[in-house]
GUDOFI-646038 format. One record per residue: x, y, z of N, C-alpha, C, CB in turn; residue in one letter; residue number from 1. Coordinates in steps of 0.001 Angstrom, whole numbers, plus 500000, padded with zeros to 6 digits. Each point is the difference from the previous one (the first is absolute). Glycine has a CB too. Layout:
! GUDOFI-646038
{nu: X	nv: Y	nw: Z	cau: X	cav: Y	caw: Z	cu: X	cv: Y	cw: Z	cbu: X	cbv: Y	cbw: Z	resn: A	resi: NUM} $
...
! end
This chain:
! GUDOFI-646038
{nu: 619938	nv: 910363	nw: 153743	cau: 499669	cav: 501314	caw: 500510	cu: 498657	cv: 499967	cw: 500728	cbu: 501314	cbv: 501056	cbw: 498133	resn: X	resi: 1} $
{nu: 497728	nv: 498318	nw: 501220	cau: 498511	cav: 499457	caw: 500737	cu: 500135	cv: 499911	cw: 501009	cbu: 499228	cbv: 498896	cbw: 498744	resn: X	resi: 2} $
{nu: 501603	nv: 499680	nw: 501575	cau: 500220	cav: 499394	caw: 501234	cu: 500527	cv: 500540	cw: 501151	cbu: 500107	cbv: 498592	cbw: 498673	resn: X	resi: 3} $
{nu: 500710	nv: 502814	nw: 501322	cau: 500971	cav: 500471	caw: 500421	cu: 498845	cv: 500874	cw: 500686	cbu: 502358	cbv: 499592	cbw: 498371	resn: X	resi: 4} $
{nu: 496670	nv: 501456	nw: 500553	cau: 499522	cav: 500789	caw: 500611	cu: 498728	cv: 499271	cw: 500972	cbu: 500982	cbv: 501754	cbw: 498061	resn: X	resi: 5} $
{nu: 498357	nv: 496935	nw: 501487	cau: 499085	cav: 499478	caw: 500841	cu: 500685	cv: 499378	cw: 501204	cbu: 498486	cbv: 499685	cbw: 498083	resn: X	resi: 6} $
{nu: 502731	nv: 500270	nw: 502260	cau: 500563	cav: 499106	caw: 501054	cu: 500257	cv: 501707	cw: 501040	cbu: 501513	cbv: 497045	cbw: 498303	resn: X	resi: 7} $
{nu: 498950	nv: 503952	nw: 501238	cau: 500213	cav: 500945	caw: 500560	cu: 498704	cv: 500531	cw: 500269	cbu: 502143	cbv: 500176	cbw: 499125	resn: X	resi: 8} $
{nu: 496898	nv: 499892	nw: 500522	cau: 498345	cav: 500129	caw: 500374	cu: 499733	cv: 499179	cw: 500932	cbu: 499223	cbv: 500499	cbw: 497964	resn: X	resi: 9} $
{nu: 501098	nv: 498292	nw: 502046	cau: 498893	cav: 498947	caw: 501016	cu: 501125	cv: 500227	cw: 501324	cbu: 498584	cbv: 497532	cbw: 497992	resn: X	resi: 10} $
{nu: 502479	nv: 502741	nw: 502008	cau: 500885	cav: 500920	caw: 501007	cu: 499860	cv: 500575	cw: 500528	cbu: 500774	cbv: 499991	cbw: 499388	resn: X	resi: 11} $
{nu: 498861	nv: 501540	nw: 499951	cau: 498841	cav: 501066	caw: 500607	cu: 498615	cv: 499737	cw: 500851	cbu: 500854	cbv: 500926	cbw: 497995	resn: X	resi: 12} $
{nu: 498642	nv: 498031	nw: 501283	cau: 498699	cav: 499858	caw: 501063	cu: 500574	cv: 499332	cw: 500725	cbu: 498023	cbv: 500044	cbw: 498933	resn: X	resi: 13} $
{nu: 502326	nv: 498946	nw: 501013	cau: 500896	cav: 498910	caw: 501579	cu: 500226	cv: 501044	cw: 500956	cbu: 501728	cbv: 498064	cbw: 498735	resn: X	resi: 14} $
{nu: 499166	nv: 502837	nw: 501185	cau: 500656	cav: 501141	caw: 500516	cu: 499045	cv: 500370	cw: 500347	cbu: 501724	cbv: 500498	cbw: 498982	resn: X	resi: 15} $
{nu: 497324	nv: 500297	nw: 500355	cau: 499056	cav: 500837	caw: 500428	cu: 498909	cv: 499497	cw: 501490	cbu: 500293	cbv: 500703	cbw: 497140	resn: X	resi: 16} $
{nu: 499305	nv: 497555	nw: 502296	cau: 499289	cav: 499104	caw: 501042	cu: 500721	cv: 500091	cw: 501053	cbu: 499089	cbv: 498477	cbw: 498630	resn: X	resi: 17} $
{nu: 501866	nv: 501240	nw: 501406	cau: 501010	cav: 499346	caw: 501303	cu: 499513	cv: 501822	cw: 500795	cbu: 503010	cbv: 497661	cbw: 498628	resn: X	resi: 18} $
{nu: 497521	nv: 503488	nw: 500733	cau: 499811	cav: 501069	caw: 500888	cu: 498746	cv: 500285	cw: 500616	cbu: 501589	cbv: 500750	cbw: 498805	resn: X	resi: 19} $
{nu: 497069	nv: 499011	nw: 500312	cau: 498784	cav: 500187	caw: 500386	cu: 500071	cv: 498528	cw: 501099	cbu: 498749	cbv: 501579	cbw: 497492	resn: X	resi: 20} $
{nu: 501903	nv: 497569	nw: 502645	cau: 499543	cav: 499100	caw: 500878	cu: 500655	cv: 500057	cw: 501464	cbu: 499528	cbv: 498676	cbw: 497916	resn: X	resi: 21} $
{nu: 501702	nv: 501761	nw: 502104	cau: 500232	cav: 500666	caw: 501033	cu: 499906	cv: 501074	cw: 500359	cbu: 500783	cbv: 498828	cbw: 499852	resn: X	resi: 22} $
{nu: 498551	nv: 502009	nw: 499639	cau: 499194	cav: 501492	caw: 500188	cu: 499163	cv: 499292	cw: 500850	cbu: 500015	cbv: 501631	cbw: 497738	resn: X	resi: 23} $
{nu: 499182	nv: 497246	nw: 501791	cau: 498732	cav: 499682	caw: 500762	cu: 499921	cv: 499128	cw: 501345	cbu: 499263	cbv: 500203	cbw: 497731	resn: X	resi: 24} $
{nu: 502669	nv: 498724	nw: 502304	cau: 500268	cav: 499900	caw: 501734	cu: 500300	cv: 500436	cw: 500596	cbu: 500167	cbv: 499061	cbw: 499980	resn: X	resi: 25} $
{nu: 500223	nv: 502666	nw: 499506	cau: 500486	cav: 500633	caw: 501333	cu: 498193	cv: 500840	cw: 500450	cbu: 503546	cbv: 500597	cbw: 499160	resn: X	resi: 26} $
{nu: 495709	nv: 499435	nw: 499833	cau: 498695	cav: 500303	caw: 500542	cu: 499259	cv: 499140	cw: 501131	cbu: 499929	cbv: 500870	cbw: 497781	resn: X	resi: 27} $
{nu: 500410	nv: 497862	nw: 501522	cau: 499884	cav: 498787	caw: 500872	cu: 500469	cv: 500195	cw: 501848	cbu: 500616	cbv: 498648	cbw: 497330	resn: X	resi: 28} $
{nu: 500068	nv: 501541	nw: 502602	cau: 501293	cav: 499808	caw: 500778	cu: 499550	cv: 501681	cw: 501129	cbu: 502316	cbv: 498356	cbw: 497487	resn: X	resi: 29} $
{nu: 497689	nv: 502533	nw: 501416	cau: 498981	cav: 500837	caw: 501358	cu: 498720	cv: 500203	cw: 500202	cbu: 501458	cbv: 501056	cbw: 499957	resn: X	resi: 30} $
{nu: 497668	nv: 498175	nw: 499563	cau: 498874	cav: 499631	caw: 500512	cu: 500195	cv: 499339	cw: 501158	cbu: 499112	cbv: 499992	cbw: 498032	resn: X	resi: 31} $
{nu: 501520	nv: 498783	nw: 502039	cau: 500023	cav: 499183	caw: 501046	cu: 500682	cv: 500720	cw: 501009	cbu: 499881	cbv: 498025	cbw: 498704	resn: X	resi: 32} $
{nu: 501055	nv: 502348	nw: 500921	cau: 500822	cav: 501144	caw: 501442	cu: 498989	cv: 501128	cw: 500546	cbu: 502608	cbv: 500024	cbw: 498764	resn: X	resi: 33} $
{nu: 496183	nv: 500286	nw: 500292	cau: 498700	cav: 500497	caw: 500538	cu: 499305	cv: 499714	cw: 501057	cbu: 499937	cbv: 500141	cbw: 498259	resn: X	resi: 34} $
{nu: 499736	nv: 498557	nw: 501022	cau: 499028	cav: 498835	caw: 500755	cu: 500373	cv: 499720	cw: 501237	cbu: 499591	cbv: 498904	cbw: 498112	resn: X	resi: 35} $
{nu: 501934	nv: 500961	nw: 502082	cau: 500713	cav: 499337	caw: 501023	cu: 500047	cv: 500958	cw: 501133	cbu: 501340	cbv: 498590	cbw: 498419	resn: X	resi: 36} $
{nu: 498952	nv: 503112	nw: 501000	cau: 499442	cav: 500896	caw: 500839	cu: 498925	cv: 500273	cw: 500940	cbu: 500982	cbv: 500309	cbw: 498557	resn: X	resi: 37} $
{nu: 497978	nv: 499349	nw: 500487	cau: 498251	cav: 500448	caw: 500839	cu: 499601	cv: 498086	cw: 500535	cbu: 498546	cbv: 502853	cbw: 497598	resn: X	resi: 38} $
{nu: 502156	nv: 496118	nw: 502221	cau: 499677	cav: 499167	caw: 501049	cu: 501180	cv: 500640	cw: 501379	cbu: 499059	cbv: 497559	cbw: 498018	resn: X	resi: 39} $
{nu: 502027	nv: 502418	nw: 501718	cau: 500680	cav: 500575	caw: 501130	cu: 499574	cv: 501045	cw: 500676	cbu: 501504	cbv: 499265	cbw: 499044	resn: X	resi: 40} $
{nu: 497372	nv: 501931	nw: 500677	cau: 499531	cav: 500774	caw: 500639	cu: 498719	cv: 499910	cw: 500303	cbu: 501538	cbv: 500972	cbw: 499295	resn: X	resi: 41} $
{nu: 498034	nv: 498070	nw: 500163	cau: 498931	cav: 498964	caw: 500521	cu: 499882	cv: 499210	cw: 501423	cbu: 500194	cbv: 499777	cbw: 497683	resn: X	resi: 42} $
{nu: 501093	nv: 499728	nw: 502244	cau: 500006	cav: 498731	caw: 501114	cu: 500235	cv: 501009	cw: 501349	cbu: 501294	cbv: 497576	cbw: 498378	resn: X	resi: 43} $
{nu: 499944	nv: 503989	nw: 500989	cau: 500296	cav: 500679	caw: 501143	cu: 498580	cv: 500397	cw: 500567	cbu: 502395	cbv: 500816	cbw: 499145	resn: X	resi: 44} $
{nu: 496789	nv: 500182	nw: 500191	cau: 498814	cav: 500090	caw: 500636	cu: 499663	cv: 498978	cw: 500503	cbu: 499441	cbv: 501402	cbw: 498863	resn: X	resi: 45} $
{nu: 500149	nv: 497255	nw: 500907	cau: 498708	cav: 499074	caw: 500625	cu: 501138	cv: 499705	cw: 501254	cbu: 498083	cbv: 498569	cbw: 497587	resn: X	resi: 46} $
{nu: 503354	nv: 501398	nw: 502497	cau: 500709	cav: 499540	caw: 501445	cu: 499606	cv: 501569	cw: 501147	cbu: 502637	cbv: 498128	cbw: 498511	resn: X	resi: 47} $
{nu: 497099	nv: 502955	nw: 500462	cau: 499842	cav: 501532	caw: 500958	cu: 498811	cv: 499397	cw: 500799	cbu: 500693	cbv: 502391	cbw: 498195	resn: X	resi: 48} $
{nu: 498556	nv: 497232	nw: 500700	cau: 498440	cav: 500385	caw: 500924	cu: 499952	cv: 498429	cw: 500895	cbu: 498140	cbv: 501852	cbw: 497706	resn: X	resi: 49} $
{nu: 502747	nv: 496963	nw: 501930	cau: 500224	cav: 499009	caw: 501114	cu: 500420	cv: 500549	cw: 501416	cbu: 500655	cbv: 498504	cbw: 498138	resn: X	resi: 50} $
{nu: 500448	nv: 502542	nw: 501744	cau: 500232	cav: 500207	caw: 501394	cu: 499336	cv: 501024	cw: 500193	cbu: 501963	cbv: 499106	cbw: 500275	resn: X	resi: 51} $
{nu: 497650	nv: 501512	nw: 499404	cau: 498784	cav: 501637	caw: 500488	cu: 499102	cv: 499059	cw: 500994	cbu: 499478	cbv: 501933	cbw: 497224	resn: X	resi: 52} $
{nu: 499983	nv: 497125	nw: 501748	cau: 498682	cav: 498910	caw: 500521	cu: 500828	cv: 499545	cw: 501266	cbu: 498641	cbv: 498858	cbw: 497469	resn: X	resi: 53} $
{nu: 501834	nv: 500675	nw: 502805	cau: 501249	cav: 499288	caw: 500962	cu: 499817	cv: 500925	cw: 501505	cbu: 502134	cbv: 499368	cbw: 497632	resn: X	resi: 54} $
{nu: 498204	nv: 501648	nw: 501397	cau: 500449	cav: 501186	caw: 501094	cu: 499001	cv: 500524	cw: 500906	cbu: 501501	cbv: 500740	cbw: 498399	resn: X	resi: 55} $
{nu: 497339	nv: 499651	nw: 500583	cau: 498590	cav: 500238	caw: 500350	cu: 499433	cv: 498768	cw: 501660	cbu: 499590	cbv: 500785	cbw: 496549	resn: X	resi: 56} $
{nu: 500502	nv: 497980	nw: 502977	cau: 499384	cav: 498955	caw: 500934	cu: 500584	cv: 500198	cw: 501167	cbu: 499569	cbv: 498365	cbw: 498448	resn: X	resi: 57} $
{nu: 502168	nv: 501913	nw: 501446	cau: 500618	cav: 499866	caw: 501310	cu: 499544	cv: 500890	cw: 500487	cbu: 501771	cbv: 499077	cbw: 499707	resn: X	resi: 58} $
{nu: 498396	nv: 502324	nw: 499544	cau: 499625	cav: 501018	caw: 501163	cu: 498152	cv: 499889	cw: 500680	cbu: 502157	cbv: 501854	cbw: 498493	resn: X	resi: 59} $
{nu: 497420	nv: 497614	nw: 500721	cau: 498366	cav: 499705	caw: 500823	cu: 500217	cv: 498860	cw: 501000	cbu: 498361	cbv: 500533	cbw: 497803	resn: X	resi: 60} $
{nu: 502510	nv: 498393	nw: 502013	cau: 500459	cav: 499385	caw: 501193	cu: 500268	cv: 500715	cw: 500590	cbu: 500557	cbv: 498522	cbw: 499481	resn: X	resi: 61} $
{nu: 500788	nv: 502145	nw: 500793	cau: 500504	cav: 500968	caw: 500770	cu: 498748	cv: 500429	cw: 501117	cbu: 501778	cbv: 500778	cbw: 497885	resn: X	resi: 62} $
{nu: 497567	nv: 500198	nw: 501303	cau: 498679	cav: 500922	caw: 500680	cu: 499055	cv: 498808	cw: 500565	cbu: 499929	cbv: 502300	cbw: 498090	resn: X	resi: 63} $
{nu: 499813	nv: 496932	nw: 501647	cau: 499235	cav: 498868	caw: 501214	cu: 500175	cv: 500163	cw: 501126	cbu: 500154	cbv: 498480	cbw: 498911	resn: X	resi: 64} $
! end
């Protein structure tokens, strides 16, 4: 009966770990889909202000 109720206990926590541990890769998992966001709206800005800059020179060529 011991054995029965300590094997059905160490069950419960197994169980319990496994949920707290994938509770914590799907946290995982949107952090990085975060991260992956604000470099992607990162790179978009720094390519904006590449061609603004771009744009800017020609047209002062242009006006020469």
């Amino acid at each position: 009966m011991k054995k029965k109720k300590e094997k059905e206990e160490k069950e419960k926590e197994n169980k319990k770990e496994d949920e707290e541990e994938s509770g914590e890769e799907e946290e995982d998992d949107e952090e990085r889909e975060q991260e992956r966001k604000k470099k992607e709206k990162k790179n978009e800005a720094k390519q904006n202000l590449t061609n603004t800059t771009r744009t800017l020179k020609n047209i002062k060529e242009i006006d020469k």
